[in-house]
C-alpha positions as CSV (number, residue, x, y, z in Angstrom):
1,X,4.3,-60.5,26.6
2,X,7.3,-61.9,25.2
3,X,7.2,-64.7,23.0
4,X,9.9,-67.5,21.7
5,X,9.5,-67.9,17.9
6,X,10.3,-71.4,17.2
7,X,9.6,-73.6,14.3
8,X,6.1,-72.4,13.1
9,X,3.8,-69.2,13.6
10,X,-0.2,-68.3,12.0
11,X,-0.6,-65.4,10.7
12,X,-3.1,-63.2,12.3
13,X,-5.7,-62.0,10.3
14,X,-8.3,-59.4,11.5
15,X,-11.5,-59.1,9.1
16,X,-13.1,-55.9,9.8
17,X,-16.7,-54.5,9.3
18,X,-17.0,-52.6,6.0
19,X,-20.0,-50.6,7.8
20,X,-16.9,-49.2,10.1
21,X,-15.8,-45.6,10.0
22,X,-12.6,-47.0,9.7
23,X,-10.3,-46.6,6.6
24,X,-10.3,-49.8,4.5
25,X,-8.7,-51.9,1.8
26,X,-9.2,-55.0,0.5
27,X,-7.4,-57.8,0.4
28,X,-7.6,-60.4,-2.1
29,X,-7.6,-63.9,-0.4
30,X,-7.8,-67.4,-1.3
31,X,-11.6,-67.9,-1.5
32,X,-12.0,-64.1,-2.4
33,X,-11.8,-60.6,-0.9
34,X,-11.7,-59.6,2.9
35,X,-11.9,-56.1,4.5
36,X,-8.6,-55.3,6.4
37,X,-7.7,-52.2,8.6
38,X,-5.6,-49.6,7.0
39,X,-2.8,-48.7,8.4
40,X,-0.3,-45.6,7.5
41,X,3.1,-46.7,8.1
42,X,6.9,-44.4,8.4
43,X,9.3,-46.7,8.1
44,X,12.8,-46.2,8.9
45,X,16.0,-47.6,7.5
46,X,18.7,-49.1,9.8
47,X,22.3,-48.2,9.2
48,X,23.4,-49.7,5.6
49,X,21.1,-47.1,4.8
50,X,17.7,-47.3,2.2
51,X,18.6,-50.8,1.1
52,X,16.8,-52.5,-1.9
53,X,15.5,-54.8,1.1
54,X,14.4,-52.3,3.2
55,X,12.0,-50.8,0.2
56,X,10.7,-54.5,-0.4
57,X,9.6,-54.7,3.1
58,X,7.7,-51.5,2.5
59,X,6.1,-53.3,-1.1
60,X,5.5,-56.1,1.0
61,X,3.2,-54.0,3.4
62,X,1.7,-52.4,0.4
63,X,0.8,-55.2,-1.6
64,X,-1.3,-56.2,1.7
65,X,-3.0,-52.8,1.6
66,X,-1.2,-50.5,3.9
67,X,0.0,-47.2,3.1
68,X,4.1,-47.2,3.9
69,X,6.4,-43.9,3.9
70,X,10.4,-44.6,3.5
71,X,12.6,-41.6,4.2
72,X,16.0,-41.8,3.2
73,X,18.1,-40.6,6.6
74,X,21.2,-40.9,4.4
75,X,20.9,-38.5,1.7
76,X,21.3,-41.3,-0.8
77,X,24.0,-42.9,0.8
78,X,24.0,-46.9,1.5
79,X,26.8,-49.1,2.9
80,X,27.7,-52.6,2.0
81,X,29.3,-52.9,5.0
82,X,27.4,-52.2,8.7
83,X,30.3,-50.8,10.3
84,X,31.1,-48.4,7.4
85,X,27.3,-47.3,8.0
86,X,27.5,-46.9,11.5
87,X,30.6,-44.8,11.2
88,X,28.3,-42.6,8.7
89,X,26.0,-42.0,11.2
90,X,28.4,-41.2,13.9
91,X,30.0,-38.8,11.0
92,X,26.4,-37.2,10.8
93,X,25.6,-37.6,14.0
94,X,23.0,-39.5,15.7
95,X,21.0,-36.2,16.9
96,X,20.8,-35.1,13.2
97,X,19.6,-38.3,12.0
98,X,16.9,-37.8,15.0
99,X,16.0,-34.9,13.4
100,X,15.8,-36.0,9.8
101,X,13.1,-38.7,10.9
102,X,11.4,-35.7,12.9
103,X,11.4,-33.8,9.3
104,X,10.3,-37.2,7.5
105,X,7.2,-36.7,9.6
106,X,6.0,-33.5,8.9
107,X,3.0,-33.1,6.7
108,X,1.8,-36.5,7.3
109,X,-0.8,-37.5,9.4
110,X,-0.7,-38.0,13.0
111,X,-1.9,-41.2,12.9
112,X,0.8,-43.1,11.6
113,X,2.2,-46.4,12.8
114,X,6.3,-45.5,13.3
115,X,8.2,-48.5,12.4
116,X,12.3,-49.2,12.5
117,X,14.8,-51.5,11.6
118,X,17.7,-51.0,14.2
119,X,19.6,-47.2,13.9
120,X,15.8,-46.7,12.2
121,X,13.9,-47.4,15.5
122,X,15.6,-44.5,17.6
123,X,13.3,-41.9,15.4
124,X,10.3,-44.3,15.0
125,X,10.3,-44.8,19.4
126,X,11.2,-40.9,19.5
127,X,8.3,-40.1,17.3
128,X,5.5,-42.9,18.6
129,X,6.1,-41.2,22.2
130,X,6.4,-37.7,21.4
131,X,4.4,-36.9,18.2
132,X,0.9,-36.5,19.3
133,X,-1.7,-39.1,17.3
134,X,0.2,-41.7,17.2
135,X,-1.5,-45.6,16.1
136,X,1.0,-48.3,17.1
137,X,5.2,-48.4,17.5
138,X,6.7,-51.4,15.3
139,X,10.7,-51.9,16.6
140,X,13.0,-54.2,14.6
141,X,16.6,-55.1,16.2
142,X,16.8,-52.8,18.5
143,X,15.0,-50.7,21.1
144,X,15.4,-47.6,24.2
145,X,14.5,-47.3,27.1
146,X,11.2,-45.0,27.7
147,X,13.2,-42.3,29.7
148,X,15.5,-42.1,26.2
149,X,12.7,-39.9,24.9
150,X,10.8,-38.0,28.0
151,X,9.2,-40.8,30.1
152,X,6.3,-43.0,29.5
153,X,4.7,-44.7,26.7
154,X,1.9,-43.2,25.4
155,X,-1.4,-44.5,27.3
156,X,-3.3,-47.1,24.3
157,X,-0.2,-47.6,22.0
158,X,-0.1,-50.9,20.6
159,X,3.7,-52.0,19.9
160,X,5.8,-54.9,18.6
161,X,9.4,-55.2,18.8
162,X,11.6,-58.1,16.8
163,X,14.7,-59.5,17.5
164,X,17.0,-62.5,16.9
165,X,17.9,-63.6,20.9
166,X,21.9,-64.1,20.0
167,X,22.2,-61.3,18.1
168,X,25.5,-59.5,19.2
169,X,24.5,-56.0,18.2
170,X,20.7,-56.2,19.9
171,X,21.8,-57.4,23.1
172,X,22.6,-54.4,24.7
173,X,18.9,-53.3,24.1
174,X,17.1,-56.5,24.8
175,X,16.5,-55.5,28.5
176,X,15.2,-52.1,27.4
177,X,12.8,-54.7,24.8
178,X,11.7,-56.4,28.1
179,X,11.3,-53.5,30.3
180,X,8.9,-51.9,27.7
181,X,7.3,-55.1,27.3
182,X,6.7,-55.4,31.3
183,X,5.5,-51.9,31.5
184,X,3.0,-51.5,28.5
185,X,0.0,-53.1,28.4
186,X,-0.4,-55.8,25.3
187,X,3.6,-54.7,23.8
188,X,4.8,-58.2,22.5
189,X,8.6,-59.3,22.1
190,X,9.1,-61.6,19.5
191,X,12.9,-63.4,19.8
192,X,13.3,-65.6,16.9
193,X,16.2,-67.9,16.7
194,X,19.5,-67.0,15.3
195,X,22.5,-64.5,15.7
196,X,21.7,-62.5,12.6
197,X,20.9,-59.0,13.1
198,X,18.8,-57.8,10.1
199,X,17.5,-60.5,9.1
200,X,14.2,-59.1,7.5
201,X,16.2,-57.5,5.0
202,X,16.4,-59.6,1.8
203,X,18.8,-57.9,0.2
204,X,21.7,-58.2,3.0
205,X,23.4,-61.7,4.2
206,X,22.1,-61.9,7.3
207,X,19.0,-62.0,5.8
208,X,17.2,-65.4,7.0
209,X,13.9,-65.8,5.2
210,X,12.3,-68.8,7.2
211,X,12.0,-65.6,10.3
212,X,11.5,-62.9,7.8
213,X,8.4,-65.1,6.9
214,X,7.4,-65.3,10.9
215,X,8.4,-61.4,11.4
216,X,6.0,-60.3,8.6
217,X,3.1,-62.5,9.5
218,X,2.7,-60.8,13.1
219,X,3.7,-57.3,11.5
220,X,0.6,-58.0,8.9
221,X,-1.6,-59.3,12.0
222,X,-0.8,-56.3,14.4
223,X,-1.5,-53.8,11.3
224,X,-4.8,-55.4,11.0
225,X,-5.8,-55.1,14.4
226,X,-4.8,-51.3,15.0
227,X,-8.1,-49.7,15.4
């Protein structure tokens, strides 16, 4: 299902039972506390590297209860400018940075929700279809084609992708966004407005905060609802 973010969005809130086998947390809510769905999250950075705004997604997924993982692909690195970082991984090369978010992912669970902002969602799509267990796929600004990483989509993987639907540097993947959309059963595609490539990332300029808002109300909702 793909959906045209326009002016306003709810967030999606899933209360679950606390007599559950589930793992829980709490959430501390207006007129007090709510049981939410746990999720374990490995997020991947995008090509400027482990930005400050990149790790204050991740707090922002924390502070609603969920458990989030940030590998540094970069060794350390990080680019002011997105063509410097691209060049960097090119340098590396992009099968190495593969196989550092194949590494990130050893000795945690399998059932982990694999999340990525642009260069980061080539490791979290490898990973959700190849690494056995896996919850739910989260895609920001970019996105393959199934075949990219041995075939199908695994059978009962929820997944989400993001995208602004002028952005210049997600175009090229927006009809792989669609065909995975078409193909798996409840994916969503959310296009928000805008040119601006990652703008959930408050701590770059093309940050835009009014579809940073929207972006982390349906990431927080689809978290909730992972079973």
């Amino acid at each position: 299902m793909a959906t045209n973010v326009s002016a306003s969005s709810r967030a999606m809130l899933r209360i679950a039972s606390a007599t559950s086998r589930r793992t829980f947390s709490r959430r501390v809510m207006g007129h007090g506390l709510q049981w939410i769905n746990m999720a374990e999250v490995l997020l991947f950075h995008h090509a400027h590297g482990l930005t400050p705004g990149v790790l204050a997604f991740a707090d922002e997924l924390r502070a609603a209860g969920h458990v989030v993982h940030t590998p540094d692909l970069y060794d350390g690195k990080t680019f002011t400018d997105l063509d410097q970082g691209v060049g960097y991984a090119k340098e590396v090369g992009f099968s190495r940075i593969g196989e550092r978010g194949r590494l990130a992912a050893d000795g945690l669970p399998s059932e982990l929700v694999y999340a990525g902002f642009s260069l980061g969602a080539m490791p979290a799509q490898e990973l959700a279809q190849t690494r056995p267990g896996c919850k739910a796929a989260l895609l920001f600004s970019a996105a393959f084609p199934a075949s990219e990483f041995g075939g199908s989509w695994p059978p009962g993987v929820p997944l989400q992708i993001h995208m602004m639907e002028d952005d210049e540097w997600s175009a090229e993947d927006l009809p792989a966004a669609r065909e995975l959309v078409a193909t798996i059963e409840g994916a969503e595609l959310f296009l928000y407005p805008g040119d601006r490539h990652l703008f959930a990332d408050n701590s770059l300029p093309d940050y835009d905060e009014g579809a940073a808002t929207l972006l982390k109300q349906h990431v927080l909702g689809f978290l909730d609802s992972i079973d």
